[in-house]
C-alpha positions in Angstrom: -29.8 34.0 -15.1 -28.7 31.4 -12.0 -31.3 29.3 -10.6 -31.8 29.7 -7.2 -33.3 27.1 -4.6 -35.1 27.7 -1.7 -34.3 27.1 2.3 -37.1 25.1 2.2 -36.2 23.2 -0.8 -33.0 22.5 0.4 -33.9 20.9 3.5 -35.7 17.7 1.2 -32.1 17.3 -0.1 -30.5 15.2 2.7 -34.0 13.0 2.4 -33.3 12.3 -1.0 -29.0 11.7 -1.0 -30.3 8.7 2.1 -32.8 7.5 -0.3 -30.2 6.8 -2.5 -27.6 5.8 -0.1 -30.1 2.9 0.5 -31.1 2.0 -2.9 -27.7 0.6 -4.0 -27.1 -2.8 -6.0 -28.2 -6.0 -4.4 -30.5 -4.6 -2.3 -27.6 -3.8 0.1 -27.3 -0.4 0.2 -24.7 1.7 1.7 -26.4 2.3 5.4 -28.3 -0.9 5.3 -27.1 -4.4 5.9 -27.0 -7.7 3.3 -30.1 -9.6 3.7 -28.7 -12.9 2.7 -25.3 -14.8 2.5 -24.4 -14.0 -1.1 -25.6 -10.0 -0.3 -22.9 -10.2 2.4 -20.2 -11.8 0.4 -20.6 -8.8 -2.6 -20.4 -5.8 0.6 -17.3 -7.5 1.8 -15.3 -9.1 -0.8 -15.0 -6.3 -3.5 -11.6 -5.0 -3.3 -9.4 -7.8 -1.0 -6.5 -8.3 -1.4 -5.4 -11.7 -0.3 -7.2 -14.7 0.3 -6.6 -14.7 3.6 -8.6 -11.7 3.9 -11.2 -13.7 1.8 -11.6 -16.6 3.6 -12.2 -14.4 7.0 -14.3 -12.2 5.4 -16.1 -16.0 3.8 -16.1 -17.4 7.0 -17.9 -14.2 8.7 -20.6 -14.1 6.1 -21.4 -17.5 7.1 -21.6 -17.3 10.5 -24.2 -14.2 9.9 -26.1 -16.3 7.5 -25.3 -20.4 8.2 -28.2 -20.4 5.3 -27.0 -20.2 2.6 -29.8 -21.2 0.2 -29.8 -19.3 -3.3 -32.4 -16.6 -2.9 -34.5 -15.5 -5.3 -33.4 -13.0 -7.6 -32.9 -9.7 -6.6 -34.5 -6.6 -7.8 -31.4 -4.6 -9.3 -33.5 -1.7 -7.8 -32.2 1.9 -9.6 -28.6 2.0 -9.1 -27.9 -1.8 -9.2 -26.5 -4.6 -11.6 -28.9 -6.4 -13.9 -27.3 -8.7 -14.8 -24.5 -11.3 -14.1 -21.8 -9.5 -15.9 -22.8 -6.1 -14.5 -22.7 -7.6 -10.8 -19.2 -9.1 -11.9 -18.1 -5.5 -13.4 -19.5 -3.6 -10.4 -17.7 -5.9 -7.6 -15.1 -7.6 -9.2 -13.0 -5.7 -11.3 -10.6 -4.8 -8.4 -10.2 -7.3 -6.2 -6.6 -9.0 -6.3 -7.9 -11.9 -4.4 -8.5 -15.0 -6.3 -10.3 -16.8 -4.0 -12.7 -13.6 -3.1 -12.8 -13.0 -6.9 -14.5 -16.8 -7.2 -16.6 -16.1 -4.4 -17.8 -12.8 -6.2 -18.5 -15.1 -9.0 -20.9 -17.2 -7.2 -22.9 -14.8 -5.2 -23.4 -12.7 -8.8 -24.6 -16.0 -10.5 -27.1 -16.8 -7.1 -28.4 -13.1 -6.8 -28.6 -12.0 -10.9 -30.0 -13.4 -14.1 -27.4 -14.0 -16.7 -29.6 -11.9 -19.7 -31.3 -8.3 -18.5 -35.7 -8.9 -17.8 -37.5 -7.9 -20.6 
C-alpha cells in the first residue's frame, strides 16, 4: 500500500531542495546573492518596517552596486514573478515602509515586464 523510497534515493533529495533554494524569483535565490542593484533592493526591502530601515538598507545596495543601470529583464526562472504585479505581490504586500514600498516599485518595473511573455 505505502510507497517506499530507497537509501539511495533519498540521498538525491538534499541535491534537489538546494536546486530550488537557488532558483527563486529574480534570479536571487535564497543561498545566492543579487546580481544587480534592483536584485539587491527586492532581497532586502520586503518586509521593513520604517524608512529608516529603508534608506540603510537603499543606501547599502548602492554601495554594493554604484551601477545602477536597468538590466535587462530577468528570467522569472520556475519559482519567480512574471510579471510586474506578481514581483509587486511577491515583495511588497508586507512591507509597512513607504519609502521601501516605492523602492520595491522601481526595482519590479526595472527587473519584470508589465504583461507575462508569450
Amino acid at each position: 500500500m505505502y510507497a517506499t523510497v530507497s537509501l539511495k534515493a533519498m540521498k538525491f533529495i538534499p541535491a534537489f531542495a538546494a536546486c530550488l533554494l537557488y532558483s527563486t524569483a529574480s534570479g536571487a535565490g535564497i543561498l545566492s546573492s543579487p546580481e544587480n542593484y534592483h536584485e539587491c533592493l527586492l532581497e532586502r526591502l520586503p518586509d521593513v518596517q520604517n524608512d529608516v530601515v529603508a534608506a540603510s538598507e537603499n543606501s547599502q545596495c548602492r554601495v554594493a552596486f554604484p551601477d545602477s543601470t536597468p538590466p535587462e529583464k530577468v528570467d522569472p526562472g520556475w519559482l519567480g514573478p512574471e510579471t510586474v504585479a506578481e514581483c509587486l505581490a511577491e515583495f511588497g504586500t508586507n512591507t509597512p515602509s513607504s519609502y521601501a514600498a516605492n523602492l520595491i516599485r522601481e526595482a519590479c518595473f526595472q527587473l519584470y515586464p508589465e504583461q507575462p511573455a508569450e
